[in-house]
N, C-alpha and C positions, 0 to 999 in steps of 0.2 A: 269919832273924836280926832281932833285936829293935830299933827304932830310940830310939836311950836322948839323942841328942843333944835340948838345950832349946828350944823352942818360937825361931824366928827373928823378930826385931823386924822391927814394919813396914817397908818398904824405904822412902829417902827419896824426898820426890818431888821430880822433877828442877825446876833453876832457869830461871825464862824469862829470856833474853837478849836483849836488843831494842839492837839496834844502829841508829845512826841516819845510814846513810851506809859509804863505802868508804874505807881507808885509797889514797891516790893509789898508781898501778900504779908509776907513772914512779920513784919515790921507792926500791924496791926494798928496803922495809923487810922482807919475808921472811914478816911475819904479818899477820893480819885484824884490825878490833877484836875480832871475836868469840874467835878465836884468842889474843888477848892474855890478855883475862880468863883462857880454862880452863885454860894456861898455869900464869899468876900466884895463880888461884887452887887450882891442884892437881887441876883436874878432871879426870874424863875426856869426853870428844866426847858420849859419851849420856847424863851426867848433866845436862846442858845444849838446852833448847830455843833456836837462834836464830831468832831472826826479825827480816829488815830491815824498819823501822818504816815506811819511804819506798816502800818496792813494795807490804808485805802489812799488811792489820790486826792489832794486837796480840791473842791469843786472848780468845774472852768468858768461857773456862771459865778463872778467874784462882786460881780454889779447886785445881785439879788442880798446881798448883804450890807446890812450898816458899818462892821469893824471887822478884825481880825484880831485873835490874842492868840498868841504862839506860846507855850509853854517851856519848862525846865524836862529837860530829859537825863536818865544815866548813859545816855549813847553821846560821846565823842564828838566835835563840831572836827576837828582835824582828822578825823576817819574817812569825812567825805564821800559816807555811804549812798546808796543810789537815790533812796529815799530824802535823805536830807539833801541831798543837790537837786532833789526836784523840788523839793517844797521852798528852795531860795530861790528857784525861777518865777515858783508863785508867789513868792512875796514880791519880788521884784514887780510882778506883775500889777497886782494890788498899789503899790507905790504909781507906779505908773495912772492907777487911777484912780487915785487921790486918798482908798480907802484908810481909814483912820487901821492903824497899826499898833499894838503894844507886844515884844518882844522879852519875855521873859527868862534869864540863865542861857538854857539852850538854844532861846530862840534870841536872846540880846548876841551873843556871837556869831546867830550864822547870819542873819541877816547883815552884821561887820563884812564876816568874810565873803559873801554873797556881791556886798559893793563894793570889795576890793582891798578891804582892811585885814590884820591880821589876827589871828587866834593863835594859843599855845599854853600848853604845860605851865602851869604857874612855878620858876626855878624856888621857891620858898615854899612850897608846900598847898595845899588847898586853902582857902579861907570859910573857918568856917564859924558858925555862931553869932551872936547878935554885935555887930561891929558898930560903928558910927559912920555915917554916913552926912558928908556934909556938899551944898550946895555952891556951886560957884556961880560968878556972877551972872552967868547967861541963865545958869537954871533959876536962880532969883528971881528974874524978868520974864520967864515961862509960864505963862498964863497955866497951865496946868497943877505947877508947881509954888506958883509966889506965897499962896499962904501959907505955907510951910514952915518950922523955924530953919534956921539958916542950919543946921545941924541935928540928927535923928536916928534914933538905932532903926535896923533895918537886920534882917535874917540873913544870913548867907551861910552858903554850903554848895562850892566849885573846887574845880583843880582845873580848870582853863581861863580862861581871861582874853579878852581884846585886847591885846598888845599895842596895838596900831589900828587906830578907828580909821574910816573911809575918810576921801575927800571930804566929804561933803556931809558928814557928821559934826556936830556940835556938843561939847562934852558939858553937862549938863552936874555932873555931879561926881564925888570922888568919892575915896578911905582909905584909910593909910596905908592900905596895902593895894589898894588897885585904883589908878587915876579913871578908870573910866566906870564909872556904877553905871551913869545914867549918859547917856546918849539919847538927840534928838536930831530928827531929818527932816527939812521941812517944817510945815503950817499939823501934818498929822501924824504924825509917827514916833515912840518916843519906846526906847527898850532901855531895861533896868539889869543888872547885873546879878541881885537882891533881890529876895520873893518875898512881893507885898501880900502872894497868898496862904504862905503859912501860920495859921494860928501860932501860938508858944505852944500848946500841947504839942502837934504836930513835927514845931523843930525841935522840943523838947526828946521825942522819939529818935529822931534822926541820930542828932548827938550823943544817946544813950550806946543807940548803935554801933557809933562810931567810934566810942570811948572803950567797948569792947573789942572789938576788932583789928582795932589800927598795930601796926607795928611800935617797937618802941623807937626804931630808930628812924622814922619817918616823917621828914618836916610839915609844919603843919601851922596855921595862924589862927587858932582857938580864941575865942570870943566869950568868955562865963564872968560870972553868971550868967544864963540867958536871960533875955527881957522881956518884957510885951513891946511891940512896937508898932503902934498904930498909927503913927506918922505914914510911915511907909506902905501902912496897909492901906490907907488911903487912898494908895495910887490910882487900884482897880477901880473903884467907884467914880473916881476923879478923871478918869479916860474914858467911860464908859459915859459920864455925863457930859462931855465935850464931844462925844463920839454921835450922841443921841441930838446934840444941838446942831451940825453939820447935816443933820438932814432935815435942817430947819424945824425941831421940835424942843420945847424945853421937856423935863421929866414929869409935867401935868399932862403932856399932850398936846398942846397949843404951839403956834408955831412961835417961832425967836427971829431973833435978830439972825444979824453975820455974827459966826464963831469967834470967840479968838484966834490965834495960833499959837504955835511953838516958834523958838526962835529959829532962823534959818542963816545959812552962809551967805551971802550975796554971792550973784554972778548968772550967767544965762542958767534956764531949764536945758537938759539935757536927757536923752531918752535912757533909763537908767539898764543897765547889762549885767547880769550876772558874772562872776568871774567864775573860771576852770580850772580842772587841776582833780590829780587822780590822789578787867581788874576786877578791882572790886569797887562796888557798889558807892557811889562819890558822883551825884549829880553834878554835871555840865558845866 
């Protein structure tokens, strides 16, 4: 019998995941960071490489993959640990060639400081809870982002912040307490301040956490009720299928058009450089 079915589109190649750190045991939130993402973004376990960034090196072979998503960590972007100044080389790297990028909390700052932006101590305290997050007009026209409403809660739980984005970053999105949520670099790369991977149960935990522990005299930009906010959780699925169309595949398997992009700064490509330079429990 004759095999009459149509030739099958290249299969995708899988997403590196680089995690940076462990969600605390004690907390009994149920999932991994790793686990959150394939989760929220629809994956399944094999279409996903993990690797924790803090035991093992990021792979050199950056080509044999479709994307990269860098996670929230409780480790420091201004600590500058050896681990994390390797893993901004490999980002750096990846940018360099062309791989689509989503940079989440720990990984929306070092990637900043990595191109030359800065990070720091939030002087007001950490922000945390379901804030609003609203869209300026570049993230508007963000092909990643345009359906969006102009305005969305969104999760959050830091004590560091991008103070000062790179050159060559484009601020995509703010809240009242930190102008920079969302950043975008280029046609592929786009980090969020805000984790589109926490369910409410989830940040529900964190904050529970937090409400117990905290000092009283410790500033802080508390966000409650908490909410659902599935705008924001959007993200992941929403990169992941632009991430998947860049290797000329729609989410059926067949192949696409040209991608969109993100928006970008004008001005020449440049070969992009890492830059150098040598508590309690309160994600990135």
């Amino acid at each position: 019998m004759s095999d009459k079915s149509s030739p099958s589109a290249p299969p995708a190649k899988p997403i590196l995941l680089i995690v940076c750190g462990a969600v605390p045991v004690r907390l009994g939130v149920g999932e991994t960071f790793a686990e959150m993402f394939i989760r929220s973004g629809g994956l399944r376990p094999e279409q996903a490489l993990v690797v924790d960034a803090i035991r093992k090196v990021p792979p050199a072979s950056l080509e044999d993959f479709g994307a990269v998503i860098v996670t929230g960590s409780l480790s420091m972007v201004t600590d500058r640990t050896r681990w994390s100044l390797r893993l901004g080389r490999r980002l750096a790297q990846a940018m360099e060639l062309g791989l689509p990028i989503l940079g989440v909390c720990f990984g929306h700052q070092l990637l900043a400081q990595t191109l030359g932006g800065q990070v720091d101590y939030r002087p007001q305290g950490p922000e945390i809870g379901s804030h609003v997050v609203t869209l300026t007009p570049a993230g508007r026209r963000a092909p990643l982002l345009q359906d969006l409403p102009p305005s969305f809660p969104a999760q959050l739980y830091h004590s560091q912040s991008v103070t000062r984005p790179p050159s060559q970053a484009v601020v995509l999105a703010s809240s009242a307490h930190d102008p920079h949520q969302i950043l975008g670099y280029g046609p592929n790369t786009l980090t969020c301040q805000f984790h589109p991977e926490f369910s409410l149960q989830a940040m529900t935990i964190f904050v529970d956490d937090r409400l117990r522990s905290r000092r009283p005299d410790e500033p802080e930009q508390m966000a409650l009720p908490l909410v659902d906010a599935p705008e924001s959780a959007s993200l992941v699925p929403r990169f992941l299928a632009q991430a998947r169309s860049a290797q000329g595949l729609r989410p059926d398997g067949q192949a696409s058009g040209p991608p969109e992009t993100l928006p970008s700064k004008a001005g020449p490509r440049r070969p992009l450089r890492p830059t150098t330079g040598s508590s309690r429990a309160v994600l990135a």
